[in-house]
C-alpha positions, 0 to 999 in steps of 0.5 A: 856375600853378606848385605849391608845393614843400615839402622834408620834413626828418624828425628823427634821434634826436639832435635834440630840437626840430623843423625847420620845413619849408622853403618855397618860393614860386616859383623865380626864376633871378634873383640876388633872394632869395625876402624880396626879391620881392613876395608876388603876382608880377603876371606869373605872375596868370591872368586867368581867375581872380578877384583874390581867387582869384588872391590865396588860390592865391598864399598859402603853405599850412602843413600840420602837421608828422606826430608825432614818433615815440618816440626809439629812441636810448638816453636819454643822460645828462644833463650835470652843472652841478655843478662837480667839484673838479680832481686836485691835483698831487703835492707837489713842495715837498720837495727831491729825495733826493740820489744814493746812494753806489754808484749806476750812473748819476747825473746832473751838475747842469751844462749840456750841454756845459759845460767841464771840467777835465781831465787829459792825460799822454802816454808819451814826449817824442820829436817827437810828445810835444813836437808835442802839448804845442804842440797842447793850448796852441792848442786847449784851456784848462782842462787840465794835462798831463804827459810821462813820458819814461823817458830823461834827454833829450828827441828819442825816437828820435833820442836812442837810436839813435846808431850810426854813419851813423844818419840820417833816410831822408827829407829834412830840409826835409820832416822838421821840424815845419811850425810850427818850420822848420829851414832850414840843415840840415847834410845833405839827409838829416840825421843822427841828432845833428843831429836830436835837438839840433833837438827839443831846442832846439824844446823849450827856446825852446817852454817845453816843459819843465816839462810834461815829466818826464825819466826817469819810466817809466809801467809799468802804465795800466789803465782805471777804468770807474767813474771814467772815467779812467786809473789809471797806475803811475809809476816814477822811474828815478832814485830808484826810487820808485814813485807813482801817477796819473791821466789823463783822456786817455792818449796813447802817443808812444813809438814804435817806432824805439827 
């Protein structure tokens, strides 16, 4: 006969009702839980015992549970039931203080990335003048841009430099603009005349002249770090009048060969 097995659960000091102990009738290997089988298995009776002994040694016998000994764990505060009224927010309602005058940074209302409107001026209408104003109508569209050329003409160099036997060291079919191809050039290297009436005629049929201001000279560019911009000083060769002006983006083309 095979003894009842009891499993002593004792309590921590966090539990506040007790666990009955867990009882086992017989062990069965079988996938049958312990509510599935009978009270009185029939193959474990010893038939040297009376029935009714056989049925009192097969019924489970409860021992009372030891008393619970006083908690040692600090009495915990009880939980309120009161509900507590929540931390109101601060009082947003009042618009925002406008920027200060004088402010080292201030914040532009405006998404990022947003387009602007911006002002280019580039120094010298020689091939890299004209080439830029061509690049900016491809790329860009809210802009204005101005050329200052300090000469009465457009072509940079090839204007200035006209002594006899002046021409280019590399070959005219390389030396031309790749969007604007000159293909009956005089010369296999061509002459300084012959290229500057090639940039001039690319100016003309381009349009490139109203962005273009001829003997304007740029005789101071300083950096306006407040502003974020270029404070340029302008004179006019003609009248000798002096003014002022700004560019957000300064390009030099004035070169070297001059």
């Amino acid at each position: 006969m095979e003894r009842l097995s009891y499993l002593l659960i004792t309590t921590t000091c966090h539990e506040t009702s007790p666990v009955l102990p867990l009882l086992s009738m017989h062990p069965s290997s079988s996938s049958e839980s312990l509510l599935d089988q009978d009270p009185i298995n029939p193959a474990l009776l010893d038939p040297k015992l009376s029935a009714h002994d056989q049925t009192i040694q097969h019924q489970p016998v409860l021992c009372p549970l030891p008393p619970t000994p006083p908690s040692s764990c600090p009495s915990e505060p009880a939980l309120s039931t009161t509900a507590e009224p929540m931390a109101q927010p601060a009082d947003h309602s009042a618009a925002a203080e406008p920027p200060q005058a004088g402010a080292a940074y201030t914040v532009r209302e405006q998404p990022l990335g947003s387009a602007r409107h911006i002002r280019i001026v580039g120094v010298g209408a020689g091939a890299s003048g004209l080439n830029l104003i061509r690049t900016l109508r491809l790329n860009l569209s809210d802009y204005e841009v101005t050329i200052y050329e300090k000469n009465a003409d457009v072509g940079g160099t090839w204007l200035e430099n006209r002594y006899p036997g002046c021409r280019c060291d590399v070959p005219s079919h390389s030396y031309q603009f790749s969007w604007r191809q000159k293909k009956d050039w005089a010369n296999f290297f061509a002459g300084a005349e012959e290229i500057g009436d090639y940039l001039c005629r690319v100016c003309d049929e381009e349009g490139m002249r109203d962005s273009i201001k001829t003997l304007h000279q740029v005789t101071s560019a300083q950096w306006n770090e407040k502003d974020g911009q270029w404070e340029l000083a302008i004179k006019n060769l003609e009248t000798g009048e002096q003014f002022s002006d700004y560019a957000t983006f300064l390009v030099d083309g004035t070169g070297i060969l001059k």
